[in-house]
C-alpha positions as CSV (number, residue, x, y, z in Angstrom):
1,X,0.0,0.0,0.0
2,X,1.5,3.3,-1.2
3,X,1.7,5.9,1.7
4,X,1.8,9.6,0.9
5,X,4.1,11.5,3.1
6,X,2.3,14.4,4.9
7,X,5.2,16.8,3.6
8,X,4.1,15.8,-0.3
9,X,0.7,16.3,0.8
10,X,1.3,20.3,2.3
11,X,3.3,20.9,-0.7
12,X,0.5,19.9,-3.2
13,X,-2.0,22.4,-1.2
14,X,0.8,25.3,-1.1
15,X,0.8,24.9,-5.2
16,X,-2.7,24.6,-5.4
17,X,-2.8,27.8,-3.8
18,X,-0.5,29.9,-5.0
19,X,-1.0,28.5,-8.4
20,X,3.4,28.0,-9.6
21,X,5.8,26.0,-8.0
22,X,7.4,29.6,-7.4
23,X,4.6,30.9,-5.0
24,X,4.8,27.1,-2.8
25,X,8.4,27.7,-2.7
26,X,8.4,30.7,-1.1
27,X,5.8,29.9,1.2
28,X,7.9,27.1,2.1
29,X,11.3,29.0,2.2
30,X,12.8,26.9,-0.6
31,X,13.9,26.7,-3.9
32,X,11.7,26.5,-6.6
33,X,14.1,24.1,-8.1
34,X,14.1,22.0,-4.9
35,X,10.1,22.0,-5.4
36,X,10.2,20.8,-9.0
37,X,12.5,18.1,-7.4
38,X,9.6,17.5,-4.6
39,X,7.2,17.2,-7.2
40,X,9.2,15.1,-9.0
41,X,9.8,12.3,-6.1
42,X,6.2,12.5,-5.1
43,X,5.0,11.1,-8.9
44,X,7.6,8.6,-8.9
45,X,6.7,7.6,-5.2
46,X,3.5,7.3,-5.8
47,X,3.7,6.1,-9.2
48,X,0.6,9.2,-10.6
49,X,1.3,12.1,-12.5
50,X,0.2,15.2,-9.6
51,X,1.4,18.0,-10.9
52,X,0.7,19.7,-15.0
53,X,3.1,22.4,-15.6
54,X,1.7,25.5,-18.1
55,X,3.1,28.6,-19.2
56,X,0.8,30.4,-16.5
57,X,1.6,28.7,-13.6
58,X,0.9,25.1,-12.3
59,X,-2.3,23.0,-11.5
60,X,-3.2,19.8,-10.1
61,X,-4.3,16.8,-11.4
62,X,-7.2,14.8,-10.3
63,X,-4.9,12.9,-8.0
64,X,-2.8,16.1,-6.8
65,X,-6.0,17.3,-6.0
66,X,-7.2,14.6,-3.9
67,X,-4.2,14.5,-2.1
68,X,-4.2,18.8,-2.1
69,X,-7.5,18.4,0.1
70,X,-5.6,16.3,2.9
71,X,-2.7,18.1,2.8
72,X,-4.8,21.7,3.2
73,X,-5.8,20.2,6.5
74,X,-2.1,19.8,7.1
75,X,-1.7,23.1,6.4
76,X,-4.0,24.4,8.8
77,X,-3.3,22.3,11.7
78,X,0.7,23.5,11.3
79,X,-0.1,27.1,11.7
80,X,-2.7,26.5,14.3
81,X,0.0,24.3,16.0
82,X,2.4,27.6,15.5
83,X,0.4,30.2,17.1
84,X,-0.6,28.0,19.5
85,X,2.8,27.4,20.3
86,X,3.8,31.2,20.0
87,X,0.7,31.7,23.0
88,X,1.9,29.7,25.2
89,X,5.7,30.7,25.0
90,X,4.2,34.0,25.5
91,X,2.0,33.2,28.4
92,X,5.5,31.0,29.6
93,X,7.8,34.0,29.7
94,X,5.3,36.0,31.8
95,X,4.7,33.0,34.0
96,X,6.2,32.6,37.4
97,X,5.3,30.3,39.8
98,X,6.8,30.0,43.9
99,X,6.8,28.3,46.2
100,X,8.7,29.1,49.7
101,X,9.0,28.0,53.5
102,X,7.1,30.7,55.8
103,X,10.1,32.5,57.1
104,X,11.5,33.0,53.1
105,X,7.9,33.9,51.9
106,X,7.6,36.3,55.0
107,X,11.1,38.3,54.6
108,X,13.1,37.5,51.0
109,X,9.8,37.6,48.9
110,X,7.4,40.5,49.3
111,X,10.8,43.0,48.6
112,X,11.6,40.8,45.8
113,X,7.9,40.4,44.5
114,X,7.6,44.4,43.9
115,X,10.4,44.8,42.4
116,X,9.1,41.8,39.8
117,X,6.0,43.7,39.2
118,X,7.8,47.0,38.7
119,X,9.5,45.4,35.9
120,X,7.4,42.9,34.4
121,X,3.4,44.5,35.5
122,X,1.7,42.0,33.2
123,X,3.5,39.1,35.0
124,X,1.1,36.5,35.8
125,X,2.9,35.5,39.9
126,X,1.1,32.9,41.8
127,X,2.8,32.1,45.7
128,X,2.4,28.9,48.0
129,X,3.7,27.6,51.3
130,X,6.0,24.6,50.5
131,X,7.9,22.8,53.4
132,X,11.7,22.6,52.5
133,X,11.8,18.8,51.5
134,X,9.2,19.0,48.7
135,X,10.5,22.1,46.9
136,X,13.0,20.0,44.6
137,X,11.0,17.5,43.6
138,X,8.2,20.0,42.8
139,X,10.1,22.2,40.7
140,X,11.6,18.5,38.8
141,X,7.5,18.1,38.2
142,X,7.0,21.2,36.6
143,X,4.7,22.5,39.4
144,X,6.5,25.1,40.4
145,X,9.3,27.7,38.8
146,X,11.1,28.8,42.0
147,X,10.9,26.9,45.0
148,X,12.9,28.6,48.0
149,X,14.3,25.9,50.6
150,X,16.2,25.8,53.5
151,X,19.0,23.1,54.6
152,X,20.3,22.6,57.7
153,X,23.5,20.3,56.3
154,X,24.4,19.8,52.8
155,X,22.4,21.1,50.0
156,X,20.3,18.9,48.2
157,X,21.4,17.5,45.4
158,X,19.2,17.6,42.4
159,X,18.6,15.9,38.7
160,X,21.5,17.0,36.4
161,X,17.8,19.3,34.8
162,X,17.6,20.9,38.2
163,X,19.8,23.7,40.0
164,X,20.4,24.7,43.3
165,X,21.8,28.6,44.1
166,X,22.6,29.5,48.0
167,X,20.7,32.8,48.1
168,X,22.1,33.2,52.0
169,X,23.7,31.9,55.4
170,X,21.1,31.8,57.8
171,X,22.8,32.0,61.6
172,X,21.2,30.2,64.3
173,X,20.0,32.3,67.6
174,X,19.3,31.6,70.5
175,X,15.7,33.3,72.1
176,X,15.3,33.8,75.9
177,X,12.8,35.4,78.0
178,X,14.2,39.2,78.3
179,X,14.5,38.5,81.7
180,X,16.5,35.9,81.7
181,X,20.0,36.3,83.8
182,X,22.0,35.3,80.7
183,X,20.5,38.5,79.5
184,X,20.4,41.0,82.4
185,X,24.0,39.9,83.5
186,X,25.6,40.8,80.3
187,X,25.3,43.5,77.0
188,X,22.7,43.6,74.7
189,X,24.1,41.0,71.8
190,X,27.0,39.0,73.8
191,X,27.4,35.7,72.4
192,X,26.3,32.9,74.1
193,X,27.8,29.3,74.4
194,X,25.5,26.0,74.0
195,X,26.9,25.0,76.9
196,X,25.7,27.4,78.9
197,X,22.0,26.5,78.4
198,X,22.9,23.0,79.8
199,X,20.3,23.7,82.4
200,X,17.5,24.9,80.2
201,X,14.1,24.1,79.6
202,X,14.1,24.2,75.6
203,X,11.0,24.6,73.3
204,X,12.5,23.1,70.1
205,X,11.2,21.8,66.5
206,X,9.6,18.4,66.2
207,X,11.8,15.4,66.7
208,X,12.9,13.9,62.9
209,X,13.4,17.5,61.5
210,X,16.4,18.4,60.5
211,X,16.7,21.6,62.4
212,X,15.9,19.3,65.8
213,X,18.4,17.2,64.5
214,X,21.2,20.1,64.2
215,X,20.4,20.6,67.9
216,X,20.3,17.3,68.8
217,X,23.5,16.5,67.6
218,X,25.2,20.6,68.8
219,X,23.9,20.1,72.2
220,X,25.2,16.6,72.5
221,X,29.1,18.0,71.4
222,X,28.3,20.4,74.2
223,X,28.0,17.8,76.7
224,X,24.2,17.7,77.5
225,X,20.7,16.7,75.8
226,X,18.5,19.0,75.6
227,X,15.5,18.7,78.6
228,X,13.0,19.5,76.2
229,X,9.4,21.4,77.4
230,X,7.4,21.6,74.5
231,X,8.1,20.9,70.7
232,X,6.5,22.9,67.5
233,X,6.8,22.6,63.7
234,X,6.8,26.4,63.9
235,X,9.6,29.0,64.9
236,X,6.6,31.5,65.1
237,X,5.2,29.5,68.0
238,X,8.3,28.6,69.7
239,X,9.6,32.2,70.4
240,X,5.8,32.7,71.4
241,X,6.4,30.1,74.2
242,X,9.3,31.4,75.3
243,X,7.2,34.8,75.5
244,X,5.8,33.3,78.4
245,X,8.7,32.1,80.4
246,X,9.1,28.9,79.8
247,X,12.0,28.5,78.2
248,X,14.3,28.8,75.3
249,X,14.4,28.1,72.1
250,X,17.0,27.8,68.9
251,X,16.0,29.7,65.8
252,X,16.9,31.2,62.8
253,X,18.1,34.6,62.7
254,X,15.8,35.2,59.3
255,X,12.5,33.6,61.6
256,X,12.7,36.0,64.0
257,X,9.9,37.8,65.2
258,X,9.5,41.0,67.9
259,X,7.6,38.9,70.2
260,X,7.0,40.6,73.7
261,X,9.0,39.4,76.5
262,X,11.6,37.8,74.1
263,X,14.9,38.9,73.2
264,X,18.0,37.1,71.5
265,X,21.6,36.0,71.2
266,X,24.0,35.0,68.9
267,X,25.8,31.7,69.3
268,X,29.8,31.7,69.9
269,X,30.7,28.0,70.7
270,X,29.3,26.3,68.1
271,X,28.0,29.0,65.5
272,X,25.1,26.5,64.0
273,X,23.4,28.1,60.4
274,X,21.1,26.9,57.8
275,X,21.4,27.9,54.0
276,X,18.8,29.6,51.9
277,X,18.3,28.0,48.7
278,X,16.5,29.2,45.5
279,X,15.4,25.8,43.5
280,X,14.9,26.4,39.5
281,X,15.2,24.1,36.2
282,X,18.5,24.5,34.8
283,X,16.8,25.9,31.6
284,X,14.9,28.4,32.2
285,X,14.8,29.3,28.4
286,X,10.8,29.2,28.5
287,X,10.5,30.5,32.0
288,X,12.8,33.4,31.8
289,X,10.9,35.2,34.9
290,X,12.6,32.4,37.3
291,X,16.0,33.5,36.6
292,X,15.0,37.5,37.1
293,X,13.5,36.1,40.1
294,X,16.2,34.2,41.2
295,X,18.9,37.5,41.1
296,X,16.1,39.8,42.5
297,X,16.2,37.3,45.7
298,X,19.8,37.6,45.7
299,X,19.7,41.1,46.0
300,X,16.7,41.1,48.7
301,X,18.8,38.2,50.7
302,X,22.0,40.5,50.7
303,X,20.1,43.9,51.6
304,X,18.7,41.8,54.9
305,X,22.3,40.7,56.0
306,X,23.7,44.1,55.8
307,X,20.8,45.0,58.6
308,X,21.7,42.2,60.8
309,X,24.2,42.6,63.9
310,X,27.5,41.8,62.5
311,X,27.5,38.5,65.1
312,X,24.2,37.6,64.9
């Protein structure tokens, strides 16, 4: 059974049309010689004359035109399948989607957000909560553009389609009731040492996390687990506990809060950190917001250092 090829078929409607081999060449780009040499293949392939070649131009024969209809269809379905395409790289380079842990979506993004609409005001910008351990492999779906993590060891490490850029180095802190005598018996911002809170009641993050397990693991170099009072998936609520006396709590200098009664200090012996990540495909060629996105965090993340305490 002879097959036509759907490229013989297009180029029968294009000389239809346009009536010459010339006018189907340039609608195709081509030669008009490399048409004639089309035509010329498709007879012989499909063993019918197609094509009848006049002084005025060209026309088809009762077979060409047969085949003209189907290939017309062709036709239409390729430049319906081009402006389709051409919509949705549009819609695509306007497209941002971001997802972020509560203390990034709370500090790094709203500076960064307004400066995105600034620049891009049709940018269509949708935001979600994501916890840390999802945001790789929901960028690797295609569900999000940006996802911004935090790690509390090494950073994760990603598909060879996936990068990972350290927007920041988040400092750990430790928050005390403002009365407490680690805080009345020496300046505002003096470094503390884990050690010293061997004694502590600690409100800390839920055991199998990995900031619980930075603790875990710091407190036990210091010589002493941690007596622990009440445990929280949130840094919100933890510094909120130790608002009422109860007592203290490790958290990250970019999750704090002013929470009344609390105050904070740096650690000395061992400084403990987390880094803030910025998760993206490694071509961003359709999503070109993600990258603008990605350097306007940058810039947010370094403008909120500067305002920090050099030691904390």
């Amino acid at each position: 059974m002879t097959t036509a090829d759907p490229g013989q078929l297009r180029l029968l409607a294009l000389i239809d049309r346009h009536g010459s081999l010339t006018g189907a060449a340039h609608a195709l780009g081509v030669t008009p010689a490399a048409v004639t040499q089309q035509v010329a293949r498709a007879e012989r392939e499909l063993s019918v004359p197609l094509v009848v070649r006049g002084p005025r131009g060209a026309s088809l024969t009762a077979a060409g035109a047969l085949l003209a209809e189907h290939g017309r269809v062709i036709d239409e379905q390729t430049e319906q399948a081009g402006d389709r395409l051409a919509a949705l790289l549009g819609h695509l380079s306007l497209r941002l989607r971001v997802g972020a842990f509560l203390a990034a979506a709370l500090h790094l993004l709203p500076p960064a957000l307004t400066a995105l609409r600034h620049r891009y005001p049709k940018a269509d910008v949708s935001v979600e909560d994501l916890p840390s351990e999802r945001g790789v492999e929901r960028v690797t779906a295609g569900e999000l553009d940006v996802a911004v993590i935090a790690s509390w060891a090494l950073p994760p490490e990603p598909s060879p389609h996936i990068a990972v850029h350290t927007l920041m180095r988040d400092p750990m802190v430790i928050v005390l009731p403002d009365d407490h005598p680690l805080v009345t018996g020496s300046p505002e911002g003096t470094p503390l040492r884990l050690e010293q809170l061997r004694g502590e009641s600690w409100v800390t993050i839920l055991a199998g996390h990995a900031a619980r397990e930075q603790l875990d693991r710091a407190a036990g170099e210091a010589g002493f687990t941690p007596r622990i009072r009440f445990q929280t998936a949130s840094y919100d609520v933890a510094q909120a506990l130790v608002g009422t006396g109860i007592g203290v709590a490790l958290v990250s200098r970019l999750a704090l809060t002013p929470v009344a009664g609390t105050t904070h200090r740096p650690l000395a012996d061992p400084p403990l950190h987390r880094d803030v990540h910025a998760v993206t495909r490694s071509d961003t060629a359709l999503t070109p917001l993600a990258d603008v996105f990605r350097t306007l965090l940058i810039d947010v993340a370094a403008d909120l250092r500067g305002t920090w305490t050099p030691r904390g």
